[in-house]
N, CA and C atoms as a LAMMPS dump frame, in Angstrom:
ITEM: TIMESTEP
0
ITEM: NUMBER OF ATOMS
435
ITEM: BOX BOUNDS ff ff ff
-5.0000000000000000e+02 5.0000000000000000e+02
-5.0000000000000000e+02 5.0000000000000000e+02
-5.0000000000000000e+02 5.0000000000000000e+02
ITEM: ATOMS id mol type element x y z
1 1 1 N -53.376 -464.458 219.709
2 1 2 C -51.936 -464.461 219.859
3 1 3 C -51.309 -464.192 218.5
4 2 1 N -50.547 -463.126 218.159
5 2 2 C -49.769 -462.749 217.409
6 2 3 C -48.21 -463.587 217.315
7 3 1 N -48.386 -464.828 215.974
8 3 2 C -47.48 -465.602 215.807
9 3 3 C -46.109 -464.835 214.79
10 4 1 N -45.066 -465.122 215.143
11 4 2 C -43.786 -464.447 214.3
12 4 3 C -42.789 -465.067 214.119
13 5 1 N -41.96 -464.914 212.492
14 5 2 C -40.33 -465.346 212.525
15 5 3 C -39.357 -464.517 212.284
16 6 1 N -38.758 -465.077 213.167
17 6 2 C -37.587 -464.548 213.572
18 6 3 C -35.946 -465.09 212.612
19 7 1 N -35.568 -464.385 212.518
20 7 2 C -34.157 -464.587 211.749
21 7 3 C -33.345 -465.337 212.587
22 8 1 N -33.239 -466.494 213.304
23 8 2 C -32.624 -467.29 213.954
24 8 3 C -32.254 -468.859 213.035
25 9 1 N -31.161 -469.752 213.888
26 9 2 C -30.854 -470.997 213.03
27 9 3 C -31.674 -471.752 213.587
28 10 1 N -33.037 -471.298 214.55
29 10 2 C -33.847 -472.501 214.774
30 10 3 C -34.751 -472.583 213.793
31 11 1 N -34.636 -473.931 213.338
32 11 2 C -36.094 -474.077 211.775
33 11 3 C -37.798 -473.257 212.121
34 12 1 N -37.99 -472.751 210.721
35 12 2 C -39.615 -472.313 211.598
36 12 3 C -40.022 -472.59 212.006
37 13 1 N -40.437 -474.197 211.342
38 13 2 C -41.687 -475.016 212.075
39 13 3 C -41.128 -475.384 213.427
40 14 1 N -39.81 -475.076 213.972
41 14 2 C -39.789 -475.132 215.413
42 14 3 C -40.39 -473.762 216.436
43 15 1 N -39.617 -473.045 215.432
44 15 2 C -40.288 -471.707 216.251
45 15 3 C -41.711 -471.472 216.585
46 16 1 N -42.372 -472.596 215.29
47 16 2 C -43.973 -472.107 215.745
48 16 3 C -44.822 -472.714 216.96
49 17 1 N -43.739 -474.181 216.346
50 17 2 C -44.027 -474.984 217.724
51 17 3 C -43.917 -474.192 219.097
52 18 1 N -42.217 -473.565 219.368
53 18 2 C -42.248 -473.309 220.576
54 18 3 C -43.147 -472.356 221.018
55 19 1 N -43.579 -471.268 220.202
56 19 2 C -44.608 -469.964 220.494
57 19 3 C -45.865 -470.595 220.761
58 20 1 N -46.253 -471.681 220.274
59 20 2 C -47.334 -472.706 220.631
60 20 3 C -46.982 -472.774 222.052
61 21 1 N -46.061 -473.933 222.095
62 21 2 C -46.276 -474.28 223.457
63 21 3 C -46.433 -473.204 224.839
64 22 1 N -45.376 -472.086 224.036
65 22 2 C -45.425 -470.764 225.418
66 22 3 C -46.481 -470.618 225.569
67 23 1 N -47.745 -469.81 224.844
68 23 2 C -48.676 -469.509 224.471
69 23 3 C -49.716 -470.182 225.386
70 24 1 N -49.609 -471.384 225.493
71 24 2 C -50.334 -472.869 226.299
72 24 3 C -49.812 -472.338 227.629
73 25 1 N -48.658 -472.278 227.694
74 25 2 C -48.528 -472.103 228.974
75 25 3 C -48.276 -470.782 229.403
76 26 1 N -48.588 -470.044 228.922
77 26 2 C -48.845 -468.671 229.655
78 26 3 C -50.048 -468.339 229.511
79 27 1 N -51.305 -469.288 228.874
80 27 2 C -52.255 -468.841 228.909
81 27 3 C -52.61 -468.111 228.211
82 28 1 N -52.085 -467.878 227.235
83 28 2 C -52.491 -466.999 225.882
84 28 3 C -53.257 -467.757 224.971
85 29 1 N -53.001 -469.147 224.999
86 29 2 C -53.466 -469.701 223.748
87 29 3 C -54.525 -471.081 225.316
88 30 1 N -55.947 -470.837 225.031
89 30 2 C -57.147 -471.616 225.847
90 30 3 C -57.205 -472.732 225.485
91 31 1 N -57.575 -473.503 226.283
92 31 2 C -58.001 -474.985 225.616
93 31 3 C -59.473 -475.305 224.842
94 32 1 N -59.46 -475.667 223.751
95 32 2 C -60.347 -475.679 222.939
96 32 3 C -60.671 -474.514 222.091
97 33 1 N -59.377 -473.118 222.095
98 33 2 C -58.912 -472.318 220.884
99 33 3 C -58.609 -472.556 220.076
100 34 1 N -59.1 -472.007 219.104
101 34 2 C -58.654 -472.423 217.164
102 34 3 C -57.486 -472.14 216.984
103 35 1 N -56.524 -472.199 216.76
104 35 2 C -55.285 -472.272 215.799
105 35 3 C -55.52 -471.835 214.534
106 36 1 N -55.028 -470.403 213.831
107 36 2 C -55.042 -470.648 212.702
108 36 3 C -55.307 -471.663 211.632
109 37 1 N -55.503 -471.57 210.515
110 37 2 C -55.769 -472.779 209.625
111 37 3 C -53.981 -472.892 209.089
112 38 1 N -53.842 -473.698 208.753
113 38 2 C -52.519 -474.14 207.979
114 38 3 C -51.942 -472.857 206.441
115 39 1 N -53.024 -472.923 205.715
116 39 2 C -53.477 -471.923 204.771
117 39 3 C -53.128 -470.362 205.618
118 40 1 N -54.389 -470.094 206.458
119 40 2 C -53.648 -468.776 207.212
120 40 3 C -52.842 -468.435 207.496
121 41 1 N -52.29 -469.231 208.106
122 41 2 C -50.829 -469.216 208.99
123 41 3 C -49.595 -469.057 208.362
124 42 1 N -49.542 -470.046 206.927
125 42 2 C -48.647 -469.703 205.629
126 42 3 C -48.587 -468.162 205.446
127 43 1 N -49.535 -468.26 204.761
128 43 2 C -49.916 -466.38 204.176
129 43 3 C -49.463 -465.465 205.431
130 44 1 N -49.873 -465.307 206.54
131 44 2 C -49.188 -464.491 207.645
132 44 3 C -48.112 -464.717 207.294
133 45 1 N -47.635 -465.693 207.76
134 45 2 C -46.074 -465.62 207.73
135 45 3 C -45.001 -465.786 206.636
136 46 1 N -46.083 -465.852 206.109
137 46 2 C -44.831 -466.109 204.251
138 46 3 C -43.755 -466.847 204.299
139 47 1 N -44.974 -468.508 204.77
140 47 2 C -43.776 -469.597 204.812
141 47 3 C -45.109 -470.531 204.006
142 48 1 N -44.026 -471.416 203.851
143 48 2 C -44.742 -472.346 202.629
144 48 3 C -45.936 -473.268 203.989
145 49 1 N -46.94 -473.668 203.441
146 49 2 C -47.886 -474.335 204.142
147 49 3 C -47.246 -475.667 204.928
148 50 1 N -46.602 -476.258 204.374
149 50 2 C -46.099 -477.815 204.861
150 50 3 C -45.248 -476.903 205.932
151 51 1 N -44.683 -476.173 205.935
152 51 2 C -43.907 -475.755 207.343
153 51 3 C -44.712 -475.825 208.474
154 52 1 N -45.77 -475.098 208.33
155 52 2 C -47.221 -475.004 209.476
156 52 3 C -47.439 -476.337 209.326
157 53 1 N -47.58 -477.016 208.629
158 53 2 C -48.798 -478.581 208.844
159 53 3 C -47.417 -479.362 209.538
160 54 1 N -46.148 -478.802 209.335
161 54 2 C -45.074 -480.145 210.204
162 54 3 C -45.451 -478.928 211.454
163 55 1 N -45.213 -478.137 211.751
164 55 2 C -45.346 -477.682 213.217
165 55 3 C -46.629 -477.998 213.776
166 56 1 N -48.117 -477.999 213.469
167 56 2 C -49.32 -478.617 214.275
168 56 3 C -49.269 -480.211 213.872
169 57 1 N -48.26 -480.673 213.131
170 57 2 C -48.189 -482.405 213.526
171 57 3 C -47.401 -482.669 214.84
172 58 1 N -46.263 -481.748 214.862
173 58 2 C -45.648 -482.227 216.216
174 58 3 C -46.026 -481.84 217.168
175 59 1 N -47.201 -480.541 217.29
176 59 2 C -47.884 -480.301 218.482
177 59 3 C -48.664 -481.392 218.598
178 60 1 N -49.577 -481.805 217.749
179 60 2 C -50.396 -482.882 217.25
180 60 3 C -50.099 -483.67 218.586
181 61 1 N -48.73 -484.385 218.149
182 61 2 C -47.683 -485.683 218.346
183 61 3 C -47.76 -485.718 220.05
184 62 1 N -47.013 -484.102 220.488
185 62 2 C -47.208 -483.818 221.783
186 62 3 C -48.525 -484.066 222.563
187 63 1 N -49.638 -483.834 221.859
188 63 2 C -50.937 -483.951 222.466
189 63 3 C -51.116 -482.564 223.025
190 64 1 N -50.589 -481.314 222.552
191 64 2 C -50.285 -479.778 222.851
192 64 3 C -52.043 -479.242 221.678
193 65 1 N -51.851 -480.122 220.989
194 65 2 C -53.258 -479.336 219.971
195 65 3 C -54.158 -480.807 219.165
196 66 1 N -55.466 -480.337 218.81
197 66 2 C -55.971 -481.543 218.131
198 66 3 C -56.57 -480.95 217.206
199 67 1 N -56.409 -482.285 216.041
200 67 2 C -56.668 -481.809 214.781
201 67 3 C -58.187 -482.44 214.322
202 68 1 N -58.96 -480.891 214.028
203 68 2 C -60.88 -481.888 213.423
204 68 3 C -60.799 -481.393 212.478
205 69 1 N -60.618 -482.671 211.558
206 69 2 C -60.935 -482.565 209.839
207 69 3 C -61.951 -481.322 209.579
208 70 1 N -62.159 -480.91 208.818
209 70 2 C -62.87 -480.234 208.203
210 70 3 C -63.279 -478.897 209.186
211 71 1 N -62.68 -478.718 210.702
212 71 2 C -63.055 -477.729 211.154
213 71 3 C -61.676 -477.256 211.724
214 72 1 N -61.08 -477.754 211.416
215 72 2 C -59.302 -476.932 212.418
216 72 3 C -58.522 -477.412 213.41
217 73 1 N -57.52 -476.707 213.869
218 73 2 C -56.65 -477.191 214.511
219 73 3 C -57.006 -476.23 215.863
220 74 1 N -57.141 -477.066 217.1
221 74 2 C -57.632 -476.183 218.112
222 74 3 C -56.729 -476.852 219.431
223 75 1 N -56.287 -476.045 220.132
224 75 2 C -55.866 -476.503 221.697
225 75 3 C -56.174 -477.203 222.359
226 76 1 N -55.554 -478.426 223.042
227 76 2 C -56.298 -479.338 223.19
228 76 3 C -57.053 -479.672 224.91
229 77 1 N -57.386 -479.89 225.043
230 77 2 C -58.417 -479.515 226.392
231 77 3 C -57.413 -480.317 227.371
232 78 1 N -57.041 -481.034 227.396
233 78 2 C -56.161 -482.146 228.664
234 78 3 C -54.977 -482.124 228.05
235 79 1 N -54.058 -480.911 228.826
236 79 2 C -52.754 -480.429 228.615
237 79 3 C -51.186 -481.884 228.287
238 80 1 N -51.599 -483.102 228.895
239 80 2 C -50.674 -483.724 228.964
240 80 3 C -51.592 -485.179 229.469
241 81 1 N -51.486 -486.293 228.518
242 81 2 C -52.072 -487.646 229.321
243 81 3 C -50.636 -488.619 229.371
244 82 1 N -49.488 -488.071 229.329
245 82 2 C -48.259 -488.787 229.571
246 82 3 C -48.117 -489.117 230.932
247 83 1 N -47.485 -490.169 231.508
248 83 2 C -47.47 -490.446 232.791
249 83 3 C -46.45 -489.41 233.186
250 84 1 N -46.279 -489.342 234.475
251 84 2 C -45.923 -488.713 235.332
252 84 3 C -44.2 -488.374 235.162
253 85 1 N -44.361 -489.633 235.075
254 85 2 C -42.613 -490.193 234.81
255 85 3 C -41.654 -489.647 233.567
256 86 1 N -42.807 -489.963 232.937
257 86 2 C -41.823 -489.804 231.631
258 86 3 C -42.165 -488.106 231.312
259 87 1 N -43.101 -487.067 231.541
260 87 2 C -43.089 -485.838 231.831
261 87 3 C -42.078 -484.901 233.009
262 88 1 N -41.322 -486.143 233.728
263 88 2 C -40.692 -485.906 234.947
264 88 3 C -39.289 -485.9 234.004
265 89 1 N -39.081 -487.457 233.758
266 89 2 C -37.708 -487.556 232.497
267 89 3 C -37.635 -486.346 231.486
268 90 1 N -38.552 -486.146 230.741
269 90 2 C -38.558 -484.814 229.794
270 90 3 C -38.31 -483.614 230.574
271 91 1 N -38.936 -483.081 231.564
272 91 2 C -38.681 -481.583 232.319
273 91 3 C -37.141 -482.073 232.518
274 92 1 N -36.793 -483.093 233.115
275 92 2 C -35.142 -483.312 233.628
276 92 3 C -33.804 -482.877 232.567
277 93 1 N -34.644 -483.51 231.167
278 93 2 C -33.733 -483.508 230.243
279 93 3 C -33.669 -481.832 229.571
280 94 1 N -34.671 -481.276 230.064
281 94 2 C -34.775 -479.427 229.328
282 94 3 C -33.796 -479.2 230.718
283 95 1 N -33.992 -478.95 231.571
284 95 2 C -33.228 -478.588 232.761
285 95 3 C -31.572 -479.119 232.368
286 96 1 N -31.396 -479.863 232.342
287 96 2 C -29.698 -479.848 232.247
288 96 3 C -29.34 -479.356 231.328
289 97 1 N -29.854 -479.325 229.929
290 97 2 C -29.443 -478.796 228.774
291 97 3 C -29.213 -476.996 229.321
292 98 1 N -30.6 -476.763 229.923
293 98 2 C -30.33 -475.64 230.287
294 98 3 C -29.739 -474.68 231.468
295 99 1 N -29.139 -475.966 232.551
296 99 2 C -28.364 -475.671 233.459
297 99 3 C -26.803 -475.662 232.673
298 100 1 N -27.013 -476.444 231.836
299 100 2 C -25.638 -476.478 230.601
300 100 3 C -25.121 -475.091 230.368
301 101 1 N -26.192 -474.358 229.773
302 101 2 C -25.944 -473.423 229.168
303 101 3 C -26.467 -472.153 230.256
304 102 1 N -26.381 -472.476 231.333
305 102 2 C -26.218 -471.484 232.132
306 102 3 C -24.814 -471.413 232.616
307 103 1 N -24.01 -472.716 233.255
308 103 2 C -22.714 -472.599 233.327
309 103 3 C -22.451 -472.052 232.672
310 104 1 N -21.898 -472.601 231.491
311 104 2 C -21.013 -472.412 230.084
312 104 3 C -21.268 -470.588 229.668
313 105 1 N -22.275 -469.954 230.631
314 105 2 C -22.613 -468.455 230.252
315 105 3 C -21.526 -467.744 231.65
316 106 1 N -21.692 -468.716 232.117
317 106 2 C -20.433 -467.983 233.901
318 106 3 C -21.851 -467.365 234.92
319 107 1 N -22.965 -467.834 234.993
320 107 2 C -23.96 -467.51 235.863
321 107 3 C -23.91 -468.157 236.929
322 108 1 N -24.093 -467.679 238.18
323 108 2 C -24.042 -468.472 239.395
324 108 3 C -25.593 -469.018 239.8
325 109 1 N -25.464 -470.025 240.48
326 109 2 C -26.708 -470.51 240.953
327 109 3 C -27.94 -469.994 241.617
328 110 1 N -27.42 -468.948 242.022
329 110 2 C -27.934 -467.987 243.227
330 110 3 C -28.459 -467.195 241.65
331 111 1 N -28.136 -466.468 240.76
332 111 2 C -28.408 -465.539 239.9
333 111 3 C -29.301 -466.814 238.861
334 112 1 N -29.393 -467.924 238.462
335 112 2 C -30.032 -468.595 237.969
336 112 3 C -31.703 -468.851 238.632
337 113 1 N -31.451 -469.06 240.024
338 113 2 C -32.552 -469.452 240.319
339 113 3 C -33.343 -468.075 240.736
340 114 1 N -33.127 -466.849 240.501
341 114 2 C -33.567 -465.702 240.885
342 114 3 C -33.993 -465.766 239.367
343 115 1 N -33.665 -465.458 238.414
344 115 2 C -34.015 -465.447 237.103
345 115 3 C -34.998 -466.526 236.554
346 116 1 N -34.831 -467.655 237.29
347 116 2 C -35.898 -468.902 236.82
348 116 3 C -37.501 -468.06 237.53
349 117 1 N -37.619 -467.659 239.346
350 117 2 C -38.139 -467.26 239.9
351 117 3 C -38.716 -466.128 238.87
352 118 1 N -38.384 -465.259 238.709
353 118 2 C -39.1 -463.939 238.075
354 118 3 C -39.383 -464.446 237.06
355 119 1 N -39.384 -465.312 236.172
356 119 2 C -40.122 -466.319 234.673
357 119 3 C -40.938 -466.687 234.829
358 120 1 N -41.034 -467.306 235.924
359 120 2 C -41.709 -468.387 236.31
360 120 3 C -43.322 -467.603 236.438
361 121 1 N -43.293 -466.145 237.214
362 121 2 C -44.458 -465.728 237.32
363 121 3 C -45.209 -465.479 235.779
364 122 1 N -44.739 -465.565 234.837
365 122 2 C -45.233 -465.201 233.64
366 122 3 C -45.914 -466.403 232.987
367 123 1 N -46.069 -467.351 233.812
368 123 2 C -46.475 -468.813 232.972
369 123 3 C -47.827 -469.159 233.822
370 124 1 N -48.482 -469.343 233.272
371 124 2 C -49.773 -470.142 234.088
372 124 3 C -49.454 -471.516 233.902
373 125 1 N -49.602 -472.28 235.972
374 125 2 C -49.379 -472.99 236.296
375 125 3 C -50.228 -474.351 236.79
376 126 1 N -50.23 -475.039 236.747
377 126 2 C -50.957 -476.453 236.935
378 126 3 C -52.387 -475.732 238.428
379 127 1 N -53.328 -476.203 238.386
380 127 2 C -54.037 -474.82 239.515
381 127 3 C -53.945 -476.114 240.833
382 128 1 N -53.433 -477.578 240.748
383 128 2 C -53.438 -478.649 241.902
384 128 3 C -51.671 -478.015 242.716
385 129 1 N -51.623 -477.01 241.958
386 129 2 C -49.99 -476.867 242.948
387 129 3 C -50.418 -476.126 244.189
388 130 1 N -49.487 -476.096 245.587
389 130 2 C -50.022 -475.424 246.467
390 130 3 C -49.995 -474.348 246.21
391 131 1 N -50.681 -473.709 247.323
392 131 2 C -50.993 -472.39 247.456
393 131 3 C -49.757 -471.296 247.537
394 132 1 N -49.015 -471.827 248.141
395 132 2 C -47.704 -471.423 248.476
396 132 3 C -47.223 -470.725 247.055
397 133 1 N -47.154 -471.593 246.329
398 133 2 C -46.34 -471.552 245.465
399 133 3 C -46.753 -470.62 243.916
400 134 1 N -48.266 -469.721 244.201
401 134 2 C -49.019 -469.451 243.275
402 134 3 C -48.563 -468.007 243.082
403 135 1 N -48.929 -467.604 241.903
404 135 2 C -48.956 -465.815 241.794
405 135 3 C -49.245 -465.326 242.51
406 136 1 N -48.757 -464.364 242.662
407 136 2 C -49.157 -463.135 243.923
408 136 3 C -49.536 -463.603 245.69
409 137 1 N -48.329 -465.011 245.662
410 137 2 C -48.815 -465.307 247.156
411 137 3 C -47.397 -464.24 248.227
412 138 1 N -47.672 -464.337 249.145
413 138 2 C -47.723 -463.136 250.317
414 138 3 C -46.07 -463.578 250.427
415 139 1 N -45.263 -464.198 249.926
416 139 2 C -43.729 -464.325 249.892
417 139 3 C -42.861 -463.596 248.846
418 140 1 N -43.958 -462.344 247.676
419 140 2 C -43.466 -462.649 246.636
420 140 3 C -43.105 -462.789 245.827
421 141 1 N -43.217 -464.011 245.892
422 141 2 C -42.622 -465.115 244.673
423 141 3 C -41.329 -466.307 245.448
424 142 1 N -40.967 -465.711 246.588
425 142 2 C -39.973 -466.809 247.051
426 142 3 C -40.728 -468.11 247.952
427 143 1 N -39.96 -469.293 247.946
428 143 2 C -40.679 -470.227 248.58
429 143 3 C -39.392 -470.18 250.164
430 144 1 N -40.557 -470.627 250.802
431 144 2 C -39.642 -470.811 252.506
432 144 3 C -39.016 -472.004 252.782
433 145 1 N -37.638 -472.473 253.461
434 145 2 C -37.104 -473.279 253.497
435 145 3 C -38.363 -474.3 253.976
């Protein structure tokens, strides 16, 4: 996976985070894949090292990557050991922020959830979800009342 910054007001070490997490979840980045070294990752990107070591601490933090001394920072095999709940509270709290800023853009609901729908196929998904609801099932991409 080809990591990059972008001229935006989000801090790097967020950006790297978030390309992390996409990455995880689109299946670009495997579980038990190396991560650049801290050192590498600087030099690519011609950001100072502590920027990278705060972005794989808060993946760290997330439980998104794990860190082995002396051999690297690698993806971490069991995507999430947070309960249910509080992964339920977190998805809730990205969702309004970003139903926020779908209003506040003048998008209708009907044009939101068509746009969530066509995203959605680009992410690799939990494989215990139904069948229904998977890539390339025979609706698709829409679910039936």
């Amino acid at each position: 996976m080809q990591f990059r910054i972008e001229g935006s007001s989000l801090p790097i070490y967020q950006q790297l985070v978030r390309q992390v997490r996409e990455g995880v979840a689109r299946g670009d980045l495997k579980a038990g894949g190396q991560l650049p070294s801290v050192r590498q990752m600087a030099r690519d990107l011609v950001v100072n090292p502590n920027t990278v070591a705060r972005a794989y601490a808060e993946l760290e933090r997330e439980g998104l990557v794990t860190n082995r001394p002396g051999r690297g920072v690698f993806v971490a095999e069991s995507r999430d050991e947070r309960t249910k709940d509080a992964r339920r509270r977190q998805l809730v709290e990205s969702l309004d922020r970003f139903l926020t800023e779908a209003v506040h853009l003048g998008f209708s609901e009907e044009e939101v959830a068509k746009l969530v729908a066509s995203r959605s196929r680009q992410f690799q998904w939990n494989p215990a979800r139904p069948a229904s609801a998977s890539k390339g099932n025979e609706s698709g991409g829409r679910v039936s009342p």
